[in-house]
HTML snippet that shows the backbone in 3Dmol.js (N, CA, C, O; Angstrom):
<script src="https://3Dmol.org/build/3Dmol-min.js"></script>
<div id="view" style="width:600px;height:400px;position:relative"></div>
<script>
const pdb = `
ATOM      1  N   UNK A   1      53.855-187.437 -91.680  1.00  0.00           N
ATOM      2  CA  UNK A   1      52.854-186.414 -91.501  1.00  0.00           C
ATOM      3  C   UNK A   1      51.537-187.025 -91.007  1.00  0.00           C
ATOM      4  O   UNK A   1      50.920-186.635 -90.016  1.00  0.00           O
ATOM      5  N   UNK A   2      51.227-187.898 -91.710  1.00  0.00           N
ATOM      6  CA  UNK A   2      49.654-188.744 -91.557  1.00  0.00           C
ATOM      7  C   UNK A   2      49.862-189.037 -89.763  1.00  0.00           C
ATOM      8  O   UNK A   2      49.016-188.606 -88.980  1.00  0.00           O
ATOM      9  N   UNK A   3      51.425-190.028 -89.141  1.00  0.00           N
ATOM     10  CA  UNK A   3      51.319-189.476 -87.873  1.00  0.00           C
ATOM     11  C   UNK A   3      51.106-188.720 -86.896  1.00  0.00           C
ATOM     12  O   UNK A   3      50.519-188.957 -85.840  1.00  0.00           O
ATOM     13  N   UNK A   4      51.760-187.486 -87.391  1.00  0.00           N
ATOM     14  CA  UNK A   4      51.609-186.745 -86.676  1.00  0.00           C
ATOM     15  C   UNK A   4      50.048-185.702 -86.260  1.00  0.00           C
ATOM     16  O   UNK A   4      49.808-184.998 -85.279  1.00  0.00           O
ATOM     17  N   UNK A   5      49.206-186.026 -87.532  1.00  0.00           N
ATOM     18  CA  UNK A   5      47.840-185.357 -87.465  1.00  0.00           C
ATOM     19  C   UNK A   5      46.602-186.191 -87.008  1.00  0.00           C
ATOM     20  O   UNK A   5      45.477-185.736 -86.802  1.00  0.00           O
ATOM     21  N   UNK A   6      47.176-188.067 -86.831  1.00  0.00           N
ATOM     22  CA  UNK A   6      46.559-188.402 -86.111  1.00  0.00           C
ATOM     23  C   UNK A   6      46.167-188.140 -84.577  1.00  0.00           C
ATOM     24  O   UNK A   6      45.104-188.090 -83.957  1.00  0.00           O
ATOM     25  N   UNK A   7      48.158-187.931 -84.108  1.00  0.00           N
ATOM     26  CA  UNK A   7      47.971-187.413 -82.839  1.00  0.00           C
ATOM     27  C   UNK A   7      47.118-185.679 -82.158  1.00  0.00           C
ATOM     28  O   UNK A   7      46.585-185.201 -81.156  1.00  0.00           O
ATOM     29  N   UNK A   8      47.539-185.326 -83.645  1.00  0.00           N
ATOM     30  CA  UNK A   8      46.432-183.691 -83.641  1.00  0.00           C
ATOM     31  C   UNK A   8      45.132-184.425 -83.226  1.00  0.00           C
ATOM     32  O   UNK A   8      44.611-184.232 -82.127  1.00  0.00           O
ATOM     33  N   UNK A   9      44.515-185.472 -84.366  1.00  0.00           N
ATOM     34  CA  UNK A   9      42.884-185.388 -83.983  1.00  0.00           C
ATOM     35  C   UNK A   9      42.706-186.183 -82.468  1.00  0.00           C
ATOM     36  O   UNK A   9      41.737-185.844 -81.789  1.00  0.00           O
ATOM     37  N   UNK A  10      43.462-187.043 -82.033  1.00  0.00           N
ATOM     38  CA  UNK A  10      43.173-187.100 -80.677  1.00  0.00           C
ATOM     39  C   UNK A  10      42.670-186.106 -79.674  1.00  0.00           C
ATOM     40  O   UNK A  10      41.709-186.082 -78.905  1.00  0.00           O
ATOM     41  N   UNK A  11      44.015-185.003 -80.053  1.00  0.00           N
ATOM     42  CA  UNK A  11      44.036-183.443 -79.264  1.00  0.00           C
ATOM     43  C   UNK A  11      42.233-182.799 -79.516  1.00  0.00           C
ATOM     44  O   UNK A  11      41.356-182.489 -78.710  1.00  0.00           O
ATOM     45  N   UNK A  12      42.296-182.816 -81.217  1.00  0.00           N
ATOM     46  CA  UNK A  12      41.567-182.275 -81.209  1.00  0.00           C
ATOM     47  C   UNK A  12      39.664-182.595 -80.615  1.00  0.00           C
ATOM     48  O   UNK A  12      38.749-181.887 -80.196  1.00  0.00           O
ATOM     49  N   UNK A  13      39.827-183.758 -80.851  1.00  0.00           N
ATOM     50  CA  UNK A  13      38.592-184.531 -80.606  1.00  0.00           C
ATOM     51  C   UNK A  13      38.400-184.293 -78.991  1.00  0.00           C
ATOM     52  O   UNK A  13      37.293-183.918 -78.604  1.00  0.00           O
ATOM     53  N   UNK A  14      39.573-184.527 -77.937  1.00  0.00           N
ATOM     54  CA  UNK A  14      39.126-184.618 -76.449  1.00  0.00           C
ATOM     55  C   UNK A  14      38.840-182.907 -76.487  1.00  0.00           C
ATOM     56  O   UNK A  14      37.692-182.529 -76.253  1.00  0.00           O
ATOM     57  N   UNK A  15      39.882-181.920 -76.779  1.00  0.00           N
ATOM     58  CA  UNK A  15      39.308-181.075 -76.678  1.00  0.00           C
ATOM     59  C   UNK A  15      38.069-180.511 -76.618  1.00  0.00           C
ATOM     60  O   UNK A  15      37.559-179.789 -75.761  1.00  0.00           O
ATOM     61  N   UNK A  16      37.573-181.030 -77.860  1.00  0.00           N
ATOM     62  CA  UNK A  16      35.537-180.847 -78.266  1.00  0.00           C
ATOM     63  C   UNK A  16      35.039-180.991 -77.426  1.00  0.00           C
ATOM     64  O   UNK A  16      34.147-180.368 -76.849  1.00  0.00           O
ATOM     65  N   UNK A  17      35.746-182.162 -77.173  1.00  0.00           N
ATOM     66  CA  UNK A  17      34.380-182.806 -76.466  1.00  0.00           C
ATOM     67  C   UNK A  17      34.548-182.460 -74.818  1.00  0.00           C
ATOM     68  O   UNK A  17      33.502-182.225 -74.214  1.00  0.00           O
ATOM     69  N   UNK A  18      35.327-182.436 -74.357  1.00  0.00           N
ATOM     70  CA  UNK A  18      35.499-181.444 -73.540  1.00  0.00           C
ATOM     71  C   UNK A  18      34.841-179.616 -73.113  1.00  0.00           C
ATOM     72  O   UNK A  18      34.179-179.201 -72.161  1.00  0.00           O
ATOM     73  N   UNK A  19      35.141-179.260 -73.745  1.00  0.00           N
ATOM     74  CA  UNK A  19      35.354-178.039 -73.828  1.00  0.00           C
ATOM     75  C   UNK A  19      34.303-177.533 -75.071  1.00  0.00           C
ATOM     76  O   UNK A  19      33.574-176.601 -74.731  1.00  0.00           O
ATOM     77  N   UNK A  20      34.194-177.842 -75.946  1.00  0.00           N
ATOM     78  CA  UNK A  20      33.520-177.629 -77.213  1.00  0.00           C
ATOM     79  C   UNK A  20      34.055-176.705 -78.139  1.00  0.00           C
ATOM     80  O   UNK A  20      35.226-176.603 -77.773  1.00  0.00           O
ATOM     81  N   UNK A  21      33.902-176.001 -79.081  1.00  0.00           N
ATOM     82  CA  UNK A  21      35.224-174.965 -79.956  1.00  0.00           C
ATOM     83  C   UNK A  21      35.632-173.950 -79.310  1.00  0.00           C
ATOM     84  O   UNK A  21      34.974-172.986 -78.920  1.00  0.00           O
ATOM     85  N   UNK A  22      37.152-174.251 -79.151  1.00  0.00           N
ATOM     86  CA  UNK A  22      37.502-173.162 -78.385  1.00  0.00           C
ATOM     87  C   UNK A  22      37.987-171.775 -78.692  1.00  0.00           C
ATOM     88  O   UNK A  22      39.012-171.583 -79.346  1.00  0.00           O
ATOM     89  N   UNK A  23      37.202-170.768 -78.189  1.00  0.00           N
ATOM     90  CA  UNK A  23      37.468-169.648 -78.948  1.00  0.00           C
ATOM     91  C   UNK A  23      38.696-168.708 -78.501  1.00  0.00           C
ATOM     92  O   UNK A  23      39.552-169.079 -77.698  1.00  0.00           O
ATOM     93  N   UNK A  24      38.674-167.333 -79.174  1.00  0.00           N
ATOM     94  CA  UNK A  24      39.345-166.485 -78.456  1.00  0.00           C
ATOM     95  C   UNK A  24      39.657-166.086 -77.159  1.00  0.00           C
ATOM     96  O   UNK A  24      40.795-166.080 -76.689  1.00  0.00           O
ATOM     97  N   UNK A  25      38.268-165.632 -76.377  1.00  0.00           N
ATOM     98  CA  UNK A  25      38.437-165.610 -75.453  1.00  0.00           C
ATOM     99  C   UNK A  25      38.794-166.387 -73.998  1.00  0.00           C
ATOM    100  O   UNK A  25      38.845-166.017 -72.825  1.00  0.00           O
ATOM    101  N   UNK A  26      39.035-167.779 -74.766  1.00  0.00           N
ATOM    102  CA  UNK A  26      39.241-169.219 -73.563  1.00  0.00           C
ATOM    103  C   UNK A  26      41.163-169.257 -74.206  1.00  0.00           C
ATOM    104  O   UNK A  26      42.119-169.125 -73.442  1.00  0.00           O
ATOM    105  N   UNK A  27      41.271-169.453 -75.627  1.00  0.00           N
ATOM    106  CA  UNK A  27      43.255-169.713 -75.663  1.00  0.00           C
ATOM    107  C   UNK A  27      43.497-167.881 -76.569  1.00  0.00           C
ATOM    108  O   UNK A  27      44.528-167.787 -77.235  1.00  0.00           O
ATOM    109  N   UNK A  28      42.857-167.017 -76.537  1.00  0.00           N
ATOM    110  CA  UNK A  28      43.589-165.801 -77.093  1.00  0.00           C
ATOM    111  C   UNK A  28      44.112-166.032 -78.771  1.00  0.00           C
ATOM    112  O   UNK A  28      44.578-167.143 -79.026  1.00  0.00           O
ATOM    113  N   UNK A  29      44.057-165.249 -79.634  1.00  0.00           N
ATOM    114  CA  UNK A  29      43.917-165.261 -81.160  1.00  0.00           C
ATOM    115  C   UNK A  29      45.161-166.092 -81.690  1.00  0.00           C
ATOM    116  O   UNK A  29      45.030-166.562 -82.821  1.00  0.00           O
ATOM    117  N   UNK A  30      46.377-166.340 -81.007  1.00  0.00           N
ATOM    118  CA  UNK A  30      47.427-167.201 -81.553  1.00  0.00           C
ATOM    119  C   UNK A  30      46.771-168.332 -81.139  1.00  0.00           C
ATOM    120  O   UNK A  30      46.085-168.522 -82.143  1.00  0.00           O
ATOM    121  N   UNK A  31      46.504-169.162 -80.435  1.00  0.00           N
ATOM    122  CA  UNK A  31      46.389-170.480 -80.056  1.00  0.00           C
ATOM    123  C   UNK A  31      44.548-170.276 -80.789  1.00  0.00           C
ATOM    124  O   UNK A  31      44.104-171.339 -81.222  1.00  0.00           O
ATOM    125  N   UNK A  32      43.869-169.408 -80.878  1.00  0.00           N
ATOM    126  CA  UNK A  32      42.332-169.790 -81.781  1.00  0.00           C
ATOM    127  C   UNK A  32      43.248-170.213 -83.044  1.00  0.00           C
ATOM    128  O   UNK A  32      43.100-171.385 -83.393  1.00  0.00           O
ATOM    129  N   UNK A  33      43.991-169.594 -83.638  1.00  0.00           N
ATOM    130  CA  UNK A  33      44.651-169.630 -84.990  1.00  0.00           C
ATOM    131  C   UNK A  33      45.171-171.063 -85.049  1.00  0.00           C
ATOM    132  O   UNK A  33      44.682-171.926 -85.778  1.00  0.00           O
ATOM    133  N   UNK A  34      46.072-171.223 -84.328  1.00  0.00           N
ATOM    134  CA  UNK A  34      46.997-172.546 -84.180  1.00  0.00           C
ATOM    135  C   UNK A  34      45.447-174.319 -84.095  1.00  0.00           C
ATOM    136  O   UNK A  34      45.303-175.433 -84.598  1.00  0.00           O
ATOM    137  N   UNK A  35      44.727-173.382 -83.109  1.00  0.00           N
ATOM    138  CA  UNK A  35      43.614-174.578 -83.538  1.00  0.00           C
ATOM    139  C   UNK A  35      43.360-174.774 -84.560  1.00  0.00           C
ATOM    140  O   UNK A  35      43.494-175.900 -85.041  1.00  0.00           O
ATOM    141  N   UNK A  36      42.931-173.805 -85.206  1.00  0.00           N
ATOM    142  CA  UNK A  36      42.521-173.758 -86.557  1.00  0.00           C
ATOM    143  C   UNK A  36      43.377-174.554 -87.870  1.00  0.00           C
ATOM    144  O   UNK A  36      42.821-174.841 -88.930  1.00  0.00           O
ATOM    145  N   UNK A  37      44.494-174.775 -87.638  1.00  0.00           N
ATOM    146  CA  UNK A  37      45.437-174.927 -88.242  1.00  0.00           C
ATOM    147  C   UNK A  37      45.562-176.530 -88.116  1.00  0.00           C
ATOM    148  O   UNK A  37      45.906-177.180 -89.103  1.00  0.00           O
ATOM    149  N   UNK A  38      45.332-177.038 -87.118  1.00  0.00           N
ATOM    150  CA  UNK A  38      45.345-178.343 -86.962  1.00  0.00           C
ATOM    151  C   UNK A  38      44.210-178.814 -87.637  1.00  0.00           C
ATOM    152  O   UNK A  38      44.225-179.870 -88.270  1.00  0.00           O
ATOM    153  N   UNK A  39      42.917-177.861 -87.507  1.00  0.00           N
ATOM    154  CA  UNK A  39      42.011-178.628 -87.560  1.00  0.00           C
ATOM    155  C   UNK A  39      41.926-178.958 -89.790  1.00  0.00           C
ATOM    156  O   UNK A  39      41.658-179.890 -90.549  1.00  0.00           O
ATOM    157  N   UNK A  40      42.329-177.581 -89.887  1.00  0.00           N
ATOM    158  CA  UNK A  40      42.512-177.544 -91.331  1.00  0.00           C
ATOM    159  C   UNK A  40      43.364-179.088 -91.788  1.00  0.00           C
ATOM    160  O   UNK A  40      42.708-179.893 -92.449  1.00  0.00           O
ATOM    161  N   UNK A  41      44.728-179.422 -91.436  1.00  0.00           N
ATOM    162  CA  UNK A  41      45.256-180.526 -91.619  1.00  0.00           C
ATOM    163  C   UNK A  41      44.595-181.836 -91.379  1.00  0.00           C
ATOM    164  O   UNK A  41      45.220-182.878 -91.571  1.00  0.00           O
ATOM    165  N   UNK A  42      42.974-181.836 -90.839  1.00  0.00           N
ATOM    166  CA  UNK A  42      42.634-182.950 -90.539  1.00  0.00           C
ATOM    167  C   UNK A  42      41.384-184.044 -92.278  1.00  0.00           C
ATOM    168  O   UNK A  42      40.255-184.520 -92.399  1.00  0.00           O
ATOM    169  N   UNK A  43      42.643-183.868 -93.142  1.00  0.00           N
ATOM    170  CA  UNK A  43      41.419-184.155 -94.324  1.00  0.00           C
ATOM    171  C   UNK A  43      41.173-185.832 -94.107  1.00  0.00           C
ATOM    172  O   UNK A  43      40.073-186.287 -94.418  1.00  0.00           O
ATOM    173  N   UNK A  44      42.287-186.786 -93.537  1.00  0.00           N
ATOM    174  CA  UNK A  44      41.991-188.176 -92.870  1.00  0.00           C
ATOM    175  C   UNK A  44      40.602-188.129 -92.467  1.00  0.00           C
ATOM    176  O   UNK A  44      39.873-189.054 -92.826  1.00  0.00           O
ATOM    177  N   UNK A  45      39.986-186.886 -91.554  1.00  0.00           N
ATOM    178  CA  UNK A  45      38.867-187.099 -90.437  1.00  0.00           C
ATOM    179  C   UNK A  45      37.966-186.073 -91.345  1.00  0.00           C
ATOM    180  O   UNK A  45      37.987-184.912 -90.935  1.00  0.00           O
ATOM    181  N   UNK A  46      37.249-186.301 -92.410  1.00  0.00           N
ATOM    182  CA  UNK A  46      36.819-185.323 -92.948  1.00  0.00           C
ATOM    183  C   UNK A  46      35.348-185.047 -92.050  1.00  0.00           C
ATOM    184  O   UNK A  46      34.982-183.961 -91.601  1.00  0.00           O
ATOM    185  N   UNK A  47      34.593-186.442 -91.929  1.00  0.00           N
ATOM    186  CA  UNK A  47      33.345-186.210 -91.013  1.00  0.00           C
ATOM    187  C   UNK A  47      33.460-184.976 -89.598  1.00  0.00           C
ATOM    188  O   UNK A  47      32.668-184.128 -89.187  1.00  0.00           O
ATOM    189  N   UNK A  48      34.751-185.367 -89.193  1.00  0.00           N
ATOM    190  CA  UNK A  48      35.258-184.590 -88.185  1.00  0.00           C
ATOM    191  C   UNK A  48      35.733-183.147 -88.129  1.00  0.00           C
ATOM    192  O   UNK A  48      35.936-182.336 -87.225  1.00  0.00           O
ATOM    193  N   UNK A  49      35.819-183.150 -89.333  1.00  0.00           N
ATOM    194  CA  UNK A  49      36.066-181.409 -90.057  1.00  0.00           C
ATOM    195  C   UNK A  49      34.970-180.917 -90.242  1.00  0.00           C
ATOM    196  O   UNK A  49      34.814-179.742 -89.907  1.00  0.00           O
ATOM    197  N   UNK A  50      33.768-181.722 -90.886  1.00  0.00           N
ATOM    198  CA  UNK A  50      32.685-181.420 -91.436  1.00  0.00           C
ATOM    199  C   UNK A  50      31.830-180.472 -89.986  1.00  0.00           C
ATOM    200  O   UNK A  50      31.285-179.370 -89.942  1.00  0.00           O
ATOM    201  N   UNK A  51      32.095-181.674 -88.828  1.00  0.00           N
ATOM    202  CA  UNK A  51      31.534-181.277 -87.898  1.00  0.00           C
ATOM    203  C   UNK A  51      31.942-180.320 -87.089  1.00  0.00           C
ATOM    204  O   UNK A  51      31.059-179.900 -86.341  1.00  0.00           O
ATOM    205  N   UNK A  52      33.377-179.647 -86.946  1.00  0.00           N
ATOM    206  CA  UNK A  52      33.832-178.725 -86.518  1.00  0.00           C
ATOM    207  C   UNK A  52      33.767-177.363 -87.412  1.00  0.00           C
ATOM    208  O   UNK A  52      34.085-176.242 -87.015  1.00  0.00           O
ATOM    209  N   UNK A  53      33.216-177.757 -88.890  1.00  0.00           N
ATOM    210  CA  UNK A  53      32.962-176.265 -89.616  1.00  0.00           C
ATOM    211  C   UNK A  53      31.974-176.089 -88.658  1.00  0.00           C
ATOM    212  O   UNK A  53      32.299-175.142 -87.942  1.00  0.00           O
ATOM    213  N   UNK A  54      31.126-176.478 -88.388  1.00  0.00           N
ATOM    214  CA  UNK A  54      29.820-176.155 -87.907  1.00  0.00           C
ATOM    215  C   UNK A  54      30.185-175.269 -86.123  1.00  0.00           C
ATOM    216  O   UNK A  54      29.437-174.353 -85.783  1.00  0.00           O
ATOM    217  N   UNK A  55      30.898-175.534 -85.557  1.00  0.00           N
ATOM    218  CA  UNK A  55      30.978-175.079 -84.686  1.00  0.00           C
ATOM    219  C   UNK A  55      32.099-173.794 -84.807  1.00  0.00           C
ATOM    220  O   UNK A  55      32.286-172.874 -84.011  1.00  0.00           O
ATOM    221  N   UNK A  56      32.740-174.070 -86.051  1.00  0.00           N
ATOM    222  CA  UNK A  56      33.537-172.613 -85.947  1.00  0.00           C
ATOM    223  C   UNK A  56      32.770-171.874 -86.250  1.00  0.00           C
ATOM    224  O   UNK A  56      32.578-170.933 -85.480  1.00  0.00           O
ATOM    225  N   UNK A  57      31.966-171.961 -87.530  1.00  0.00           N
ATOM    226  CA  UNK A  57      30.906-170.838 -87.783  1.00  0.00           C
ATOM    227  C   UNK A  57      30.142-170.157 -86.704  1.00  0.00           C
ATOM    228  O   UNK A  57      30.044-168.938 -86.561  1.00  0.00           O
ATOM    229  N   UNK A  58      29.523-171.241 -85.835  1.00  0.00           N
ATOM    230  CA  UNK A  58      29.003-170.785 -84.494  1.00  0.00           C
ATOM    231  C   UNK A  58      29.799-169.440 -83.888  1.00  0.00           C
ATOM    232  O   UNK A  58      29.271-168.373 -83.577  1.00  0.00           O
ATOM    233  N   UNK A  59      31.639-169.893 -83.785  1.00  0.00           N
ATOM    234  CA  UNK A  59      32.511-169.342 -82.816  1.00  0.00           C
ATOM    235  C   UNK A  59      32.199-168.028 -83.442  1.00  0.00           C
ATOM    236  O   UNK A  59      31.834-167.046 -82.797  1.00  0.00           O
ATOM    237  N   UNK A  60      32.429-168.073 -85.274  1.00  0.00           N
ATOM    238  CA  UNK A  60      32.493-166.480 -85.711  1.00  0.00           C
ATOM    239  C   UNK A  60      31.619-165.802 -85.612  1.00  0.00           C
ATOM    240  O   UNK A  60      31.806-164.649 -86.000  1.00  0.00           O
ATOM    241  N   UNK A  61      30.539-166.079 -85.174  1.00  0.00           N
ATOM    242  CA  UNK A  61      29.193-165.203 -85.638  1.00  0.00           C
ATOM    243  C   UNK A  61      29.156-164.873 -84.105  1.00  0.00           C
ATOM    244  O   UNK A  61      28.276-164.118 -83.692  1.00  0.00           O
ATOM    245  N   UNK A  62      30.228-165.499 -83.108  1.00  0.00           N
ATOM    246  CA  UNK A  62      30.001-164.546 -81.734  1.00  0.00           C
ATOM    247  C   UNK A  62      31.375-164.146 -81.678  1.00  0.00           C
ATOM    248  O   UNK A  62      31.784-164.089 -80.518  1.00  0.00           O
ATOM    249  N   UNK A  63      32.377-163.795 -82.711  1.00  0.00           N
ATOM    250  CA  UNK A  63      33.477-162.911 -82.818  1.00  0.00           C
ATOM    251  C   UNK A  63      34.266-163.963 -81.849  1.00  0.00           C
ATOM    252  O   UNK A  63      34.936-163.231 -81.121  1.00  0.00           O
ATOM    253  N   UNK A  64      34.514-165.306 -81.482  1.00  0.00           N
ATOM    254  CA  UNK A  64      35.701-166.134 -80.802  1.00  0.00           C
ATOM    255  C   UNK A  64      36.148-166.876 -81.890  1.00  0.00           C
ATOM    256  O   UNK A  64      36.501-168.001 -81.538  1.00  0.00           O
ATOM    257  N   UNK A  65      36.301-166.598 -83.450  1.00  0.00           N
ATOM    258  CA  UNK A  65      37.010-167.154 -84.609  1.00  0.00           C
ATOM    259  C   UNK A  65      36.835-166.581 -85.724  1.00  0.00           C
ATOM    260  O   UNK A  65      35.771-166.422 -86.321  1.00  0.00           O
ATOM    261  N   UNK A  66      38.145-166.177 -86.102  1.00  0.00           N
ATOM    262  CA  UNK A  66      38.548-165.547 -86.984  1.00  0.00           C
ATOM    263  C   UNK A  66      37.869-166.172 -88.130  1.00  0.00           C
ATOM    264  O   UNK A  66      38.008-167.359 -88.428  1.00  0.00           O
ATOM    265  N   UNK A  67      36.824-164.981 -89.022  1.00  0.00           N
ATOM    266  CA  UNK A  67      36.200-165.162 -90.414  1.00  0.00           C
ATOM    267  C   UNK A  67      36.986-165.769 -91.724  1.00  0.00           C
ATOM    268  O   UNK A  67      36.608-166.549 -92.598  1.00  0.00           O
ATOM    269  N   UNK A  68      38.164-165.130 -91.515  1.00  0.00           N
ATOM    270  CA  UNK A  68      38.966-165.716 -93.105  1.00  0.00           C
ATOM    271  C   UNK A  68      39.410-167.158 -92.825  1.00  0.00           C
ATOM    272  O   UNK A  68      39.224-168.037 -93.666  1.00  0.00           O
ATOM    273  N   UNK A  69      40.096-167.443 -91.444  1.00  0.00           N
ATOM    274  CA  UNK A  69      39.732-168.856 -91.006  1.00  0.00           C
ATOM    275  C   UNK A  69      38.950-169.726 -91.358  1.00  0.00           C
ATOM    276  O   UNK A  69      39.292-170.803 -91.847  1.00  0.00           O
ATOM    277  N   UNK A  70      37.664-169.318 -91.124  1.00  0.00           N
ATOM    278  CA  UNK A  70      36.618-169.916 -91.301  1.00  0.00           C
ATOM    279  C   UNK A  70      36.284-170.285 -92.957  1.00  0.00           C
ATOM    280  O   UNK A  70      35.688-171.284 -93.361  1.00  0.00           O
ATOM    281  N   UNK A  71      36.658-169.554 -93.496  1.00  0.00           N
ATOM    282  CA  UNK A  71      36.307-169.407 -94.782  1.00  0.00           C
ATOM    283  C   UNK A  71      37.498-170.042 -95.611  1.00  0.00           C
ATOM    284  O   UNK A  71      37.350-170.313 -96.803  1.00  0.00           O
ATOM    285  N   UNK A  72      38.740-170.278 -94.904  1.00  0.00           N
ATOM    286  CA  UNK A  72      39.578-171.136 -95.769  1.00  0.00           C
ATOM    287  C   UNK A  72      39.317-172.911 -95.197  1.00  0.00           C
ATOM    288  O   UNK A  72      39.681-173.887 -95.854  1.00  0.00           O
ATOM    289  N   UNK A  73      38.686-172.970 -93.987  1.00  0.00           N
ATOM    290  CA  UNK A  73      38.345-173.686 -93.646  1.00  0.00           C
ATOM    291  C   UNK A  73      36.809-174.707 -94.427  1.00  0.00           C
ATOM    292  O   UNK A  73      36.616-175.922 -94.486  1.00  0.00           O
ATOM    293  N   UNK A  74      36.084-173.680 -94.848  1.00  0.00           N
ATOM    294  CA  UNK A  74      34.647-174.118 -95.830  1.00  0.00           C
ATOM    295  C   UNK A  74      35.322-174.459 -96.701  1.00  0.00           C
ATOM    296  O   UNK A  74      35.498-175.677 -96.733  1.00  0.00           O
ATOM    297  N   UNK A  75      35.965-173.698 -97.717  1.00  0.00           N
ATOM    298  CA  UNK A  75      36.548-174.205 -98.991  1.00  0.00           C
ATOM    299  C   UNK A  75      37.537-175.238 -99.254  1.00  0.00           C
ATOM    300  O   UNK A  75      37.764-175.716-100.366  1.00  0.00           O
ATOM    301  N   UNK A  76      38.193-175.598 -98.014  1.00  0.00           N
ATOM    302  CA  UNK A  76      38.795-176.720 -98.319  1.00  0.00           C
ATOM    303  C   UNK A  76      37.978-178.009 -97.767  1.00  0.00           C
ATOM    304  O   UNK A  76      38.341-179.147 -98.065  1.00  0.00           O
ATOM    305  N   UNK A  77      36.730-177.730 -96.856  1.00  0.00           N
ATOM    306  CA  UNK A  77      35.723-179.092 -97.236  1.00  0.00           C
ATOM    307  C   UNK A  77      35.404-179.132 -98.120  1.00  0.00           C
ATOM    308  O   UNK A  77      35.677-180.109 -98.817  1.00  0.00           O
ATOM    309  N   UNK A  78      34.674-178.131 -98.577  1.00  0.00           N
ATOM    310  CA  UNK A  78      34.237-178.051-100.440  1.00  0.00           C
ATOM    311  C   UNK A  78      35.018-179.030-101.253  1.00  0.00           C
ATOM    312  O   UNK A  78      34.617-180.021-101.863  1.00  0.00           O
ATOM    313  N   UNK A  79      36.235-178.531-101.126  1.00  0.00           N
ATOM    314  CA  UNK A  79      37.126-179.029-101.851  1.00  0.00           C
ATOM    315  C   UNK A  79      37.570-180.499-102.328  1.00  0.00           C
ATOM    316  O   UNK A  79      37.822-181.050-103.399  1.00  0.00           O
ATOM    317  N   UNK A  80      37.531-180.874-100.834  1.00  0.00           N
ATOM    318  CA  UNK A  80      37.441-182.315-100.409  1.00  0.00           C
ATOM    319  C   UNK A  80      36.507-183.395-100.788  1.00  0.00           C
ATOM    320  O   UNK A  80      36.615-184.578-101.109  1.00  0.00           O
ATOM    321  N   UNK A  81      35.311-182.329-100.591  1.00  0.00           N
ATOM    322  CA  UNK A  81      34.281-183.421-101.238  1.00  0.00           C
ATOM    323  C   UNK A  81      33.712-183.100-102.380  1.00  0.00           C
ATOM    324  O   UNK A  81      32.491-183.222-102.476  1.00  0.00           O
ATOM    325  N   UNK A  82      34.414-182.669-103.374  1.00  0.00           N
ATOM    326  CA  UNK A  82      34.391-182.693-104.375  1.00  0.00           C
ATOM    327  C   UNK A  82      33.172-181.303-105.085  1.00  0.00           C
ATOM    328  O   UNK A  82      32.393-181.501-106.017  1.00  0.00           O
ATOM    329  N   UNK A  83      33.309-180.178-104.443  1.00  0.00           N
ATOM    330  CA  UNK A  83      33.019-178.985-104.645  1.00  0.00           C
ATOM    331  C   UNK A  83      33.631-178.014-104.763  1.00  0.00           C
ATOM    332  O   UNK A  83      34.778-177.908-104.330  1.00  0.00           O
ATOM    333  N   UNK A  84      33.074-177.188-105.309  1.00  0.00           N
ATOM    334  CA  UNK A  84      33.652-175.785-105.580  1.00  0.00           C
ATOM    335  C   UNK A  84      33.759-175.181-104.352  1.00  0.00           C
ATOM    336  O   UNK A  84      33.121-175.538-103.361  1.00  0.00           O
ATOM    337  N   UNK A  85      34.508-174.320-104.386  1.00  0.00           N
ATOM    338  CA  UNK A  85      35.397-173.445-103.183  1.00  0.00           C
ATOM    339  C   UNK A  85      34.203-172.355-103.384  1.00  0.00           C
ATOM    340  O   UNK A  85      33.671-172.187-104.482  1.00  0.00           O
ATOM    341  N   UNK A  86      33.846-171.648-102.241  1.00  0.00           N
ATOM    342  CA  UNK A  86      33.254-170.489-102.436  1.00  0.00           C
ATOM    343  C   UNK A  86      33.565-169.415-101.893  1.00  0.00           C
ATOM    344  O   UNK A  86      32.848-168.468-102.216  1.00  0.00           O
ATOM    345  N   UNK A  87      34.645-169.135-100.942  1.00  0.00           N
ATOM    346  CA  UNK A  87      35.223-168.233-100.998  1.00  0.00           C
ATOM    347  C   UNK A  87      36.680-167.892-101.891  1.00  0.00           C
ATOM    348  O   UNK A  87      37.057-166.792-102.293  1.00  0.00           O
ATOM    349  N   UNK A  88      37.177-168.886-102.009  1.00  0.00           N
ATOM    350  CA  UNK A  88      38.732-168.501-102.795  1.00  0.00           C
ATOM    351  C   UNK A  88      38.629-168.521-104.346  1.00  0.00           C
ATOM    352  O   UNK A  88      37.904-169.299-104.968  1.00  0.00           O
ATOM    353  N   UNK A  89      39.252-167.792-104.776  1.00  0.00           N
ATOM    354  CA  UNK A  89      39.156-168.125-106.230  1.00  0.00           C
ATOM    355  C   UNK A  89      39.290-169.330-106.688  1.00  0.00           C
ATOM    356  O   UNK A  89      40.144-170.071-106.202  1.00  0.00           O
ATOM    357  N   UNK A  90      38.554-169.698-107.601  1.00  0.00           N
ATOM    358  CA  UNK A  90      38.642-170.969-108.502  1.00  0.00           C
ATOM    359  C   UNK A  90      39.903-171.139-109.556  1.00  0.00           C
ATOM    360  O   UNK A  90      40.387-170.068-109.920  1.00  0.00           O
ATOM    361  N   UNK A  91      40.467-172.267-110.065  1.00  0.00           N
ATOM    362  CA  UNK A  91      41.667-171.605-110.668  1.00  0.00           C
ATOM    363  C   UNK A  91      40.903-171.978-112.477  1.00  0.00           C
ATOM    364  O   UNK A  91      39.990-172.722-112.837  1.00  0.00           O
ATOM    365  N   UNK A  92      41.426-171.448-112.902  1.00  0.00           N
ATOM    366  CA  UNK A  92      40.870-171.222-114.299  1.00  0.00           C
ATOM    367  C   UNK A  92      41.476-171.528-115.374  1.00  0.00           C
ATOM    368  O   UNK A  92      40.947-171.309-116.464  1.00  0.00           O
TER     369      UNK A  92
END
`;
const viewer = $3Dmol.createViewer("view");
viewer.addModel(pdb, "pdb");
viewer.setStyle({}, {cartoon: {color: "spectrum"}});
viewer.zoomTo();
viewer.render();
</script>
């Protein structure tokens, strides 16, 4: 697995930097999703997650990324670095 999400952050990194977060309207809501999905698997590159929350938030607040995305996406940095989740329930 750890292989295979290295080769994700390659993808994902030229992409960025390329292109910068790519939204809906550039790959359409399956492939925004499927980004999303990689990028979630990237806890190896957490700086690199850290820095792509920041640009998904950007994407949602102009409707090119899906909100609950986004928001399972915050809580599992949270998570990571050793915070509370703030959108998902906490487990109790």
């Amino acid at each position: 697995m750890h292989s295979v999400d290295s080769i994700n952050f390659v993808f994902l990194k030229e992409t960025v930097e390329k292109h910068g977060f790519p939204g809906i309207s550039i790959i359409g809501s399956s492939g925004a999703r499927k980004f999303w999905l990689l990028i979630q698997h990237q806890d190896l590159n957490p700086e690199f997650k850290k820095q792509l929350l920041v640009l998904m938030r950007v994407a949602v607040e102009q409707k090119e990324a899906n909100a609950s995305d986004y928001a399972y996406l915050y809580d599992r940095v949270c998570v990571n670095s050793g915070n509370l989740q703030l959108f998902g329930a906490c487990p109790s």
